[in-house]
N, C-alpha and C positions, 0 to 999 in steps of 0.2 A: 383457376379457370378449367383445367384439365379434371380438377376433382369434381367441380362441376358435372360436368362430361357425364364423367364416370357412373355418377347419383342420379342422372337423367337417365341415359343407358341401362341403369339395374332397374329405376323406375317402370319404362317403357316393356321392358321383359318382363316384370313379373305382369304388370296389365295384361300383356299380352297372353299369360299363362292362365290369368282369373277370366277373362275375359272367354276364353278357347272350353273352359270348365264351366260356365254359364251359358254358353252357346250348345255344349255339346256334355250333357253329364252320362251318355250314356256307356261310357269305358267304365267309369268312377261305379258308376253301380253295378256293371258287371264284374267288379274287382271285390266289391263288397261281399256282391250276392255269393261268389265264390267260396269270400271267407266265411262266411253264414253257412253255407254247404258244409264246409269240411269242419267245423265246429258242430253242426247235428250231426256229422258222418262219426264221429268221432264221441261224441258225450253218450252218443249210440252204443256201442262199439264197449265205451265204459260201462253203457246200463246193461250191458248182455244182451240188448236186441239181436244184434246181429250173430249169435250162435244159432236161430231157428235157421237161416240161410246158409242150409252147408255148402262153401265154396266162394262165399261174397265177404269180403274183409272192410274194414273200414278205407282203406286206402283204396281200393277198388271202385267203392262208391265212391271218393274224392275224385279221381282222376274222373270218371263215365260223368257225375254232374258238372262237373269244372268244363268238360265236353259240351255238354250240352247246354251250359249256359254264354259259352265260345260261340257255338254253332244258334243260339238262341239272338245272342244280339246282330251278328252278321245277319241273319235273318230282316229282325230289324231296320238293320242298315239299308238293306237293299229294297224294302216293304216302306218305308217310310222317308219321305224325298228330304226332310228339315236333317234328318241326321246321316245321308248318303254317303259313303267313302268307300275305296277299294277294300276288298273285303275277302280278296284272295288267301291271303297269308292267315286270318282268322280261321277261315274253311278248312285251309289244312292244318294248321295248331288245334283246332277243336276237334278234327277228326282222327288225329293222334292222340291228342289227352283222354277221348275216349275208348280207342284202342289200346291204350295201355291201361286204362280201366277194367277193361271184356276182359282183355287176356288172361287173366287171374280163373275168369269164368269159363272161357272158350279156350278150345288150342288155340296157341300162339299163330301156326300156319293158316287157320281160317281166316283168323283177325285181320294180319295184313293182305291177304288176297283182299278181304271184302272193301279196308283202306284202300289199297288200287284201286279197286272197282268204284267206291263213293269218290275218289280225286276225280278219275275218270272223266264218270258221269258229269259232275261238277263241270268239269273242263269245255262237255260238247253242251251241256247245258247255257253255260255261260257265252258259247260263240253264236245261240240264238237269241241272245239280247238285244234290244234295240239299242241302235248307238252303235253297233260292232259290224 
């Protein structure tokens, strides 16, 4: 009886996991699109592309697209009502992942000034939402 239980409970969870990935695949593609990124950032990197860019390394590009594909689906989220969710903690993981991207490009001290500045923004932008 109890093992029952058990095999209904694992059941119920994993439905609930397929089911959440069917409703909402767009994290899944942006975890792909990711790995896609850093695999051309990278096969790049190995074909000598990235020697004409003095100053841009492959990890640099990893981090700024990984950014902007962070900052790419929050965008999403907030533009298209089927896939809505809080999307605070995205805005600022994507605007660090591409801040430690720049940095390699830019001084470090500009970087995070302009990171404040884009949270910022973000922040008073977000308190004219409707709903707030």
């Amino acid at each position: 009886m109890a093992e029952e239980k058990h095999d209904e409970k694992e059941e119920k969870e994993e439905k609930g996991r397929d089911e959440k990935w069917q409703r909402d695949p767009l994290n899944a593609i942006a975890w792909a699109a990711i790995l896609i990124w850093a695999g051309l950032a990278l096969l790049a990197d190995n074909m000598g592309l990235l020697v004409r860019c003095e100053g841009l390394e492959a990890w640099s590009l990893i981090f700024m697209g990984a950014g902007l594909i962070v900052l790419a689906e929050a965008a999403i989220r907030l533009l298209v009502p089927e896939y809505r969710r809080p999307v605070t903690g995205s805005l600022i993981f994507g605007v660090i992942l591409f801040a430690i991207g720049l940095g390699d490009v830019v001084n470090w001290g500009v970087v995070w000034a302009l990171v404040l500045i884009v949270i910022g923004v973000g922040v008073l932008l977000r308190s004219f939402l409707p709903g707030r």
